[in-house]
Backbone atoms as SQL, in Angstrom:
CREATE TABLE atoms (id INTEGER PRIMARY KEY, chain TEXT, resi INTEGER, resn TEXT, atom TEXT, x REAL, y REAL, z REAL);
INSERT INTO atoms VALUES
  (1, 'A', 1, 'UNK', 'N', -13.330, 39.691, -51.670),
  (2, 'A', 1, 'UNK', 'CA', -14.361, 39.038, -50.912),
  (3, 'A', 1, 'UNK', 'C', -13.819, 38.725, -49.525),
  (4, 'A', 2, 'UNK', 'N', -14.541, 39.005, -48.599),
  (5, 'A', 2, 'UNK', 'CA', -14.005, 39.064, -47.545),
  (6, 'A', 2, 'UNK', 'C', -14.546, 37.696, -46.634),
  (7, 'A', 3, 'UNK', 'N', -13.681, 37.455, -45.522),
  (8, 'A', 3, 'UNK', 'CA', -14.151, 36.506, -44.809),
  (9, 'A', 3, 'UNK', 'C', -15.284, 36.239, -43.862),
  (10, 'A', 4, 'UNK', 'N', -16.330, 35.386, -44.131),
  (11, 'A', 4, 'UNK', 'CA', -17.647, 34.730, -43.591),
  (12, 'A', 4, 'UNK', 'C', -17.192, 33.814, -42.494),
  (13, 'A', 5, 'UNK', 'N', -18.181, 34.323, -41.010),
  (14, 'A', 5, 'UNK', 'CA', -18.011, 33.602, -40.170),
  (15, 'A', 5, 'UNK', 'C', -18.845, 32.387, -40.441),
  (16, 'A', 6, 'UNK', 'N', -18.215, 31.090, -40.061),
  (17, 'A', 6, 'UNK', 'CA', -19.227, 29.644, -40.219),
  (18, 'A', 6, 'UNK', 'C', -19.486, 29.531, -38.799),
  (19, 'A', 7, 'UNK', 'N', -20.545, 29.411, -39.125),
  (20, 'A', 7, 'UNK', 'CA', -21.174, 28.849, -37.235),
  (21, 'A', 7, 'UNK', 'C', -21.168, 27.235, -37.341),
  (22, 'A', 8, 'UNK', 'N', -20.734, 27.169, -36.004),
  (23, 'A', 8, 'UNK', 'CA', -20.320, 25.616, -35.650),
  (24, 'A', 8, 'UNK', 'C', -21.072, 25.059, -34.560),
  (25, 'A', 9, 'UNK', 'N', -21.537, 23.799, -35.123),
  (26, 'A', 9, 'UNK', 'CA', -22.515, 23.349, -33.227),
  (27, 'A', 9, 'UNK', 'C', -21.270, 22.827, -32.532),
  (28, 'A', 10, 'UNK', 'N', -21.481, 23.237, -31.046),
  (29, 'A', 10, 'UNK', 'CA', -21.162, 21.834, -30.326),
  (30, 'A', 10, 'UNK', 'C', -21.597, 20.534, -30.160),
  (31, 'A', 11, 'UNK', 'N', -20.278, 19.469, -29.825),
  (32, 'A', 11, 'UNK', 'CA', -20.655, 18.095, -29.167),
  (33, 'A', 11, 'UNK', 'C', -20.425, 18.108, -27.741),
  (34, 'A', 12, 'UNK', 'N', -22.061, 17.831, -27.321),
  (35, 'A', 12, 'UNK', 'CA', -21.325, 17.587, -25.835),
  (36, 'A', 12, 'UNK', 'C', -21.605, 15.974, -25.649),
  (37, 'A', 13, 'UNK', 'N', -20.746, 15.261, -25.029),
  (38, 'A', 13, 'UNK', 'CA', -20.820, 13.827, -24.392),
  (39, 'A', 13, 'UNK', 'C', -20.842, 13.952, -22.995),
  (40, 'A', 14, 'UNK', 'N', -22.401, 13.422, -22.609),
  (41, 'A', 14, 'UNK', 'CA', -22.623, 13.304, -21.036),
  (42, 'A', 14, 'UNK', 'C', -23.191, 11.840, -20.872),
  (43, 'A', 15, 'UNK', 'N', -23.499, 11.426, -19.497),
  (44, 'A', 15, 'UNK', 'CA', -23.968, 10.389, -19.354),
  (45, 'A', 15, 'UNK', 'C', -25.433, 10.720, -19.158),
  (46, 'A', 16, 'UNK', 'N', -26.494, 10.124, -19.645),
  (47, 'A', 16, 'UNK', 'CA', -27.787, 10.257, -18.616),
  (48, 'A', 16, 'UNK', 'C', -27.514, 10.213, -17.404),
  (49, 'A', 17, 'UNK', 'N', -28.390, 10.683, -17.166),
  (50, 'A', 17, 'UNK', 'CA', -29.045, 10.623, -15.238),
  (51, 'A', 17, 'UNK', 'C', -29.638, 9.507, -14.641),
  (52, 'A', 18, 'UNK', 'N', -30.508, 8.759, -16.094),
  (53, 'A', 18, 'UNK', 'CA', -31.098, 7.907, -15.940),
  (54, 'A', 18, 'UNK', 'C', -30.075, 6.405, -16.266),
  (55, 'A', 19, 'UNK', 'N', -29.032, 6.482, -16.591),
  (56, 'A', 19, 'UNK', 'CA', -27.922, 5.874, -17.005),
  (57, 'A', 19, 'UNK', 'C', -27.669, 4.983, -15.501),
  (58, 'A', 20, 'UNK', 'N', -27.685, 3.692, -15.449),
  (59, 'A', 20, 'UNK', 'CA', -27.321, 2.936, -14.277),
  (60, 'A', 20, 'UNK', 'C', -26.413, 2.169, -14.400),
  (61, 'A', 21, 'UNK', 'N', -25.886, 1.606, -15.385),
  (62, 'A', 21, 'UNK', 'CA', -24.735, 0.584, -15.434),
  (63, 'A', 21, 'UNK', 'C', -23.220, 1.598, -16.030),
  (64, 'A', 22, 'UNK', 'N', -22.853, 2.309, -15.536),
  (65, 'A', 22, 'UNK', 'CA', -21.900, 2.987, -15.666),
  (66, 'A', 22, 'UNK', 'C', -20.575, 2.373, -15.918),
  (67, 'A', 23, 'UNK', 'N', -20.202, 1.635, -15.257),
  (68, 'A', 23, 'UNK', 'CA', -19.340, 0.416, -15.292),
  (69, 'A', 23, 'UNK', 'C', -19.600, -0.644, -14.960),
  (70, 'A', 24, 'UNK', 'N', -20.331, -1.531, -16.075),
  (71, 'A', 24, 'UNK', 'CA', -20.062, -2.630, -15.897),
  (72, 'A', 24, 'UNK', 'C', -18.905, -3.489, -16.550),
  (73, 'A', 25, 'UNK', 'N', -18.361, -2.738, -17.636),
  (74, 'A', 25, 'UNK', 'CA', -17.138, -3.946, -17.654),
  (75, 'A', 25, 'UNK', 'C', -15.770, -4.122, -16.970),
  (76, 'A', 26, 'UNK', 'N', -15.924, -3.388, -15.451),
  (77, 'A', 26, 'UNK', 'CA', -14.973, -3.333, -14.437),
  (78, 'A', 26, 'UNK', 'C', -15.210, -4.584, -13.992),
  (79, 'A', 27, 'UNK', 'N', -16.045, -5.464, -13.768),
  (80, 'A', 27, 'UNK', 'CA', -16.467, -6.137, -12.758),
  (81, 'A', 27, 'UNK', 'C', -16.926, -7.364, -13.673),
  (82, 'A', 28, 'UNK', 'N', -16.915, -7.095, -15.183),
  (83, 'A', 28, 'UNK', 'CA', -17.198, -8.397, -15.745),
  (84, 'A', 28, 'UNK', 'C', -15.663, -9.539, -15.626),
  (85, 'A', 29, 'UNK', 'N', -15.887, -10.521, -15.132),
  (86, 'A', 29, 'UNK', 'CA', -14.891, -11.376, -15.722),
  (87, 'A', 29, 'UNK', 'C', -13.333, -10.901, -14.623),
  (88, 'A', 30, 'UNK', 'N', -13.760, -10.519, -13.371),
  (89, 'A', 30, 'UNK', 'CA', -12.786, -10.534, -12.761),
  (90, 'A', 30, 'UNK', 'C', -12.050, -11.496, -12.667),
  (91, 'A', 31, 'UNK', 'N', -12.322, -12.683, -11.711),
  (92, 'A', 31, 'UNK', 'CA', -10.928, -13.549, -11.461),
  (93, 'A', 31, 'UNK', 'C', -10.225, -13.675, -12.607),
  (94, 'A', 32, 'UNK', 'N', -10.780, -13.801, -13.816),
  (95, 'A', 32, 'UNK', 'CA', -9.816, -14.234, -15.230),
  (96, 'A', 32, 'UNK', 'C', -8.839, -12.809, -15.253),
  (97, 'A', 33, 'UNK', 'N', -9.062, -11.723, -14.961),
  (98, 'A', 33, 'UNK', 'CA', -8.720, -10.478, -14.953),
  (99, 'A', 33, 'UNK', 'C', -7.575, -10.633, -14.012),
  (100, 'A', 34, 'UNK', 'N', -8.116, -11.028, -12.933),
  (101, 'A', 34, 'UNK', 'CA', -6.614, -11.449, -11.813),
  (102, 'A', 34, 'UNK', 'C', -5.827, -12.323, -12.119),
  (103, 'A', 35, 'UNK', 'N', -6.411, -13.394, -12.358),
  (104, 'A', 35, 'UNK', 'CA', -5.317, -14.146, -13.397),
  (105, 'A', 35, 'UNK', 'C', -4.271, -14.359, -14.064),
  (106, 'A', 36, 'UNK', 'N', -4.930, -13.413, -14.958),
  (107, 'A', 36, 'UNK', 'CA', -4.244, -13.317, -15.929),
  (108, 'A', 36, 'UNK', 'C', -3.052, -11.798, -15.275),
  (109, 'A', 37, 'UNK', 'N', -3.685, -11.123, -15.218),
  (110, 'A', 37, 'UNK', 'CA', -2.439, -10.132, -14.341),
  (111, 'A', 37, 'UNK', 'C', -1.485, -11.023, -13.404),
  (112, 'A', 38, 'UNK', 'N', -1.449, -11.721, -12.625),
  (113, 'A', 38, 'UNK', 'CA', -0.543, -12.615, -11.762),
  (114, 'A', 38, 'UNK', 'C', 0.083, -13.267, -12.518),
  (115, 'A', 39, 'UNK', 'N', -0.160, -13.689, -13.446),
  (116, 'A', 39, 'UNK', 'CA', 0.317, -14.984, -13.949),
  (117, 'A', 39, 'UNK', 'C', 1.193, -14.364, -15.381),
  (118, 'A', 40, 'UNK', 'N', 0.983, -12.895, -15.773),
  (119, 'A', 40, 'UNK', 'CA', 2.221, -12.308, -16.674),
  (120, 'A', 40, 'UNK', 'C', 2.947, -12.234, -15.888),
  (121, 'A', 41, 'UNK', 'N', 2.458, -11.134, -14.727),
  (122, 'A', 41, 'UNK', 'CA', 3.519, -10.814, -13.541),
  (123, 'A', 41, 'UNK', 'C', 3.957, -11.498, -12.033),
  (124, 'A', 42, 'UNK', 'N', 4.085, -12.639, -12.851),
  (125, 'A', 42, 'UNK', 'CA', 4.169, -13.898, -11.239),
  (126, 'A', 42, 'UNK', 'C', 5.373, -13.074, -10.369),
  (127, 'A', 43, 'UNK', 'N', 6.771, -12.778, -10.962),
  (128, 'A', 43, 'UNK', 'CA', 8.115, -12.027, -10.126),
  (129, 'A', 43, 'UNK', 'C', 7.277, -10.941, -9.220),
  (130, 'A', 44, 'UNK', 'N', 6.687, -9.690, -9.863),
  (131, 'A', 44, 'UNK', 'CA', 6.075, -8.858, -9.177),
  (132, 'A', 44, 'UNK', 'C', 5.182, -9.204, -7.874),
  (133, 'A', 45, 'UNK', 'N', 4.163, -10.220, -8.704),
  (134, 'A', 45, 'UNK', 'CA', 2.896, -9.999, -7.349),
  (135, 'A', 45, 'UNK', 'C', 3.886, -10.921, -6.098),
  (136, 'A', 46, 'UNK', 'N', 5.057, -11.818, -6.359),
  (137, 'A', 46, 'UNK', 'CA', 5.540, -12.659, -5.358),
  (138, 'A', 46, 'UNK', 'C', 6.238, -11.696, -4.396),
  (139, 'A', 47, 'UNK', 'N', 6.923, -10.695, -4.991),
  (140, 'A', 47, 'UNK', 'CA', 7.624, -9.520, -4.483),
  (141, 'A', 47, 'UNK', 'C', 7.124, -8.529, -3.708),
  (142, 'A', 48, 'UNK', 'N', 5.508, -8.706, -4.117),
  (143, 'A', 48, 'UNK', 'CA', 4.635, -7.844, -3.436),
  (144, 'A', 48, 'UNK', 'C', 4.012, -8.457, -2.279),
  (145, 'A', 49, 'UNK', 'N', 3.932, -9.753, -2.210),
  (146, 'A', 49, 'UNK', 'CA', 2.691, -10.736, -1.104),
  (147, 'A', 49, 'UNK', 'C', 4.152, -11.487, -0.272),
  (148, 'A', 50, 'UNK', 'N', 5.354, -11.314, -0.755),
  (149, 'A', 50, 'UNK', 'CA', 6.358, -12.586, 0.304),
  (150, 'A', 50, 'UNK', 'C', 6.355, -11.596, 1.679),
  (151, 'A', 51, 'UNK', 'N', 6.704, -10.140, 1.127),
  (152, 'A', 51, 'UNK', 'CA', 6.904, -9.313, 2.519),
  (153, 'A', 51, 'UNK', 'C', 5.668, -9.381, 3.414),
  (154, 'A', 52, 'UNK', 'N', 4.367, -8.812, 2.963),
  (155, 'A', 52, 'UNK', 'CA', 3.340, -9.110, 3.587),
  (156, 'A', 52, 'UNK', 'C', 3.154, -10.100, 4.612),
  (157, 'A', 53, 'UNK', 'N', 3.201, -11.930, 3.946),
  (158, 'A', 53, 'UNK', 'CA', 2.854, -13.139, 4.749),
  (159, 'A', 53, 'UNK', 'C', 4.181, -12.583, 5.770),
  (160, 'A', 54, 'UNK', 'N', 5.561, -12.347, 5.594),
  (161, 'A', 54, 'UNK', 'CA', 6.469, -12.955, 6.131),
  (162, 'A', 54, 'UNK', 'C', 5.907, -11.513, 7.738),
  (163, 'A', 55, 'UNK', 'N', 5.871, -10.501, 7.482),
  (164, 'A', 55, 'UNK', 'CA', 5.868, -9.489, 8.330),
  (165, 'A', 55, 'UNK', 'C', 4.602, -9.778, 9.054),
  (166, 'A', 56, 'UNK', 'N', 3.311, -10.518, 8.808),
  (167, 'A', 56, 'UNK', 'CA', 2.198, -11.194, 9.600),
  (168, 'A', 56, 'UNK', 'C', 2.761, -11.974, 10.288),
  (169, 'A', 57, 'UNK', 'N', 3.246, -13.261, 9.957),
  (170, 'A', 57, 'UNK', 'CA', 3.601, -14.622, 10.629),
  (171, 'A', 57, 'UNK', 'C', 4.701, -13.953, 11.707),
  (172, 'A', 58, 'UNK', 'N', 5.506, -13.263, 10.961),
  (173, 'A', 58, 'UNK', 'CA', 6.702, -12.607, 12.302),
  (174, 'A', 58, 'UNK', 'C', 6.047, -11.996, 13.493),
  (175, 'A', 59, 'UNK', 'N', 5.139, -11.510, 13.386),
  (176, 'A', 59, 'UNK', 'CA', 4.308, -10.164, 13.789),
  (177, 'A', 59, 'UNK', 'C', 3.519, -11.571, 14.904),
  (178, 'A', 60, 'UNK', 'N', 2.545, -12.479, 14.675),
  (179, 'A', 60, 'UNK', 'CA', 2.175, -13.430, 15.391),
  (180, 'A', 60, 'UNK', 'C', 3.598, -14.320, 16.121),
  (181, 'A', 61, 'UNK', 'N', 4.224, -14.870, 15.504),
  (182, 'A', 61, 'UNK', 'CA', 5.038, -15.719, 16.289),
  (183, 'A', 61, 'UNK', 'C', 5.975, -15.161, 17.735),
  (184, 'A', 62, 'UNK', 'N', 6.703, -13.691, 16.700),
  (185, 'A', 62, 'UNK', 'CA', 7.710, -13.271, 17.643),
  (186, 'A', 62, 'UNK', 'C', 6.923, -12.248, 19.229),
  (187, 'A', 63, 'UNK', 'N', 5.790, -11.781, 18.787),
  (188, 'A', 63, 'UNK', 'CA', 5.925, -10.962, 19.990),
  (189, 'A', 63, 'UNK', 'C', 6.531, -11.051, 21.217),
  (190, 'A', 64, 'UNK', 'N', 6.351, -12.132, 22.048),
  (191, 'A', 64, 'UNK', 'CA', 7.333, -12.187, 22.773),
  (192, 'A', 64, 'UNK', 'C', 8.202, -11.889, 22.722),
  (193, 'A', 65, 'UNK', 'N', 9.510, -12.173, 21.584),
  (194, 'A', 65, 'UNK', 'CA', 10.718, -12.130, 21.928),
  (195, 'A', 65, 'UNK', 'C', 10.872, -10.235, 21.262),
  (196, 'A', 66, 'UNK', 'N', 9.704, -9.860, 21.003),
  (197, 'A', 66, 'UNK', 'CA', 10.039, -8.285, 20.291),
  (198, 'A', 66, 'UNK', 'C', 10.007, -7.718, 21.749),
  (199, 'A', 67, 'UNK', 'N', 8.785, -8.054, 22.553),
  (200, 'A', 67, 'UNK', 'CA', 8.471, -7.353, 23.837),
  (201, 'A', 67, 'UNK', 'C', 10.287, -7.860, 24.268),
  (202, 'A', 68, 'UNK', 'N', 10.800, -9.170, 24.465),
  (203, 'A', 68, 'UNK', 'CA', 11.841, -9.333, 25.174),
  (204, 'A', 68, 'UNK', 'C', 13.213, -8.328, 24.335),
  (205, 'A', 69, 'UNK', 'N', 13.291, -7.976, 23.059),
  (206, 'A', 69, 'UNK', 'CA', 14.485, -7.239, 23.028),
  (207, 'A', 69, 'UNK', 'C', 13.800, -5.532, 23.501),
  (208, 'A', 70, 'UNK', 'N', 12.643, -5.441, 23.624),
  (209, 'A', 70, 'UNK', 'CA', 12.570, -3.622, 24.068),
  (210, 'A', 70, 'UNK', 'C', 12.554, -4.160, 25.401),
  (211, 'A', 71, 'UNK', 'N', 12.521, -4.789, 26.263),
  (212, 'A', 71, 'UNK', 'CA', 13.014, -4.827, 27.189),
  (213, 'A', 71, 'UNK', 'C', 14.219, -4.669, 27.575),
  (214, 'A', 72, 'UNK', 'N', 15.418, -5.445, 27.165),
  (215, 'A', 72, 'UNK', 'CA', 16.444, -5.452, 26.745),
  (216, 'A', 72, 'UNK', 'C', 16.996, -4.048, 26.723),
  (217, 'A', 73, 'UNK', 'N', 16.836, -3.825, 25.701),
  (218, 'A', 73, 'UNK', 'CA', 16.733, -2.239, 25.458),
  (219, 'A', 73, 'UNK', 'C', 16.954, -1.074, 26.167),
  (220, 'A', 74, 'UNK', 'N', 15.712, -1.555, 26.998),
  (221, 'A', 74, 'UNK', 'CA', 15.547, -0.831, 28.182),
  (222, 'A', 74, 'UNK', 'C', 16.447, -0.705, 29.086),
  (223, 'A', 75, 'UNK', 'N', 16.798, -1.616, 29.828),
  (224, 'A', 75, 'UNK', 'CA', 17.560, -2.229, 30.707),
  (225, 'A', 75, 'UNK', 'C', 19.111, -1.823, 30.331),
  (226, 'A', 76, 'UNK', 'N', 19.725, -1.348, 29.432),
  (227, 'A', 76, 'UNK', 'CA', 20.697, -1.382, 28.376),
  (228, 'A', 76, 'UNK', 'C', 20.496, 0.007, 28.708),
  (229, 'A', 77, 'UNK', 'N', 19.556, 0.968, 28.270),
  (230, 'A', 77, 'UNK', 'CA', 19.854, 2.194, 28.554),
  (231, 'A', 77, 'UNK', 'C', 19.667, 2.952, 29.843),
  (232, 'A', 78, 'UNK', 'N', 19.078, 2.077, 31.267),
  (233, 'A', 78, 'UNK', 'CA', 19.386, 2.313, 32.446),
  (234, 'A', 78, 'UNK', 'C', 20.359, 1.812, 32.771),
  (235, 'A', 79, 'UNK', 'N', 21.340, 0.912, 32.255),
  (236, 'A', 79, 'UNK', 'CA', 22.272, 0.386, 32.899),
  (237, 'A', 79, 'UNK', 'C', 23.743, 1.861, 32.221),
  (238, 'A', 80, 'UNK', 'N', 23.155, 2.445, 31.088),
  (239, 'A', 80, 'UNK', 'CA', 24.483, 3.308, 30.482),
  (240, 'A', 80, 'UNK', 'C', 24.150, 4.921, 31.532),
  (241, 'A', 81, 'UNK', 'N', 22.925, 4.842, 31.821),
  (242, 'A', 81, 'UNK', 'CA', 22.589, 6.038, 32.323),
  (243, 'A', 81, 'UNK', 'C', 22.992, 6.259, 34.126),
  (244, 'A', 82, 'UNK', 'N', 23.296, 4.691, 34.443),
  (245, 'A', 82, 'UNK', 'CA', 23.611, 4.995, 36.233),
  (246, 'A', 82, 'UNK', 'C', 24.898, 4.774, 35.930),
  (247, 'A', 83, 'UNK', 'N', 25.624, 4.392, 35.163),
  (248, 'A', 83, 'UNK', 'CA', 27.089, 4.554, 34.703),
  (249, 'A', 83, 'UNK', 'C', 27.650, 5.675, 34.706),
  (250, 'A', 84, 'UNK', 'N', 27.085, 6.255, 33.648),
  (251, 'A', 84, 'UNK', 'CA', 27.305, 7.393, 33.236),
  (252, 'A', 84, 'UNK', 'C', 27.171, 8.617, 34.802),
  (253, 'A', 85, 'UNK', 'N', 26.106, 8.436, 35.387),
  (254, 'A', 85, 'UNK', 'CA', 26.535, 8.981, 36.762),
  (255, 'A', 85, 'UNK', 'C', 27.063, 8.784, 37.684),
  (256, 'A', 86, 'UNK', 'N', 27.746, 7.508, 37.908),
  (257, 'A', 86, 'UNK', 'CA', 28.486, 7.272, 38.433),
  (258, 'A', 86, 'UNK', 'C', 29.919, 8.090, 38.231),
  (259, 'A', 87, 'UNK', 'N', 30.161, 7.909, 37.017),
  (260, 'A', 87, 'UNK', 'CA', 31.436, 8.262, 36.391),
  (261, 'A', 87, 'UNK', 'C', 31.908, 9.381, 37.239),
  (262, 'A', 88, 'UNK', 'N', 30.627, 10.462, 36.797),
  (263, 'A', 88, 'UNK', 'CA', 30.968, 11.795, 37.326),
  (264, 'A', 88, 'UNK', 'C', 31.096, 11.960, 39.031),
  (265, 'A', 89, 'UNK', 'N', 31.416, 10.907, 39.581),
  (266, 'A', 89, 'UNK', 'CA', 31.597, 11.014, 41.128),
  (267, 'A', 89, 'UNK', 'C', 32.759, 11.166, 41.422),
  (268, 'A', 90, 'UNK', 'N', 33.796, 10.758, 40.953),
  (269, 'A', 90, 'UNK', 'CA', 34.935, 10.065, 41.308),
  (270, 'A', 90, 'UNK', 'C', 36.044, 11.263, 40.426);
């Protein structure tokens, strides 16, 4: 006796079209969601937000003195560059 093919349906899983709440349990119950993520991972999120505040507040306080070391800077590499031609005079 020989072998009989079995026919098989497919499953397909789609969404309707008419389907509107696609995700809603992304958005249920957030802050508890943040929460609770921060508060397993207090080391992490601190590790993640200290650089942030600290590189803002630097970023507001120092400009000045950032503009004053590329100035600096500056001045530093015209002062090596009329040197440097000088040198070759003599």
């Amino acid at each position: 006796m020989g072998k009989q093919p079995v026919r098989m349906k497919a499953v397909v899983y789609a969404l309707s079209p008419f389907q509107q709440k696609i995700m809603p349990g992304l958005w249920k119950d957030l802050p508890g969601k943040i929460h609770h993520k921060v508060s397993e991972n207090w080391i992490s999120a601190t590790l993640l937000i200290t650089p942030l505040v600290g590189v803002y507040a630097v970023g507001n306080v120092d400009d000045i003195l950032v503009r004053d070391i590329a100035g600096l800077a500056l001045l530093y590499v015209q002062n090596f560059q009329e040197k440097e031609k000088l040198e070759h005079r003599f």
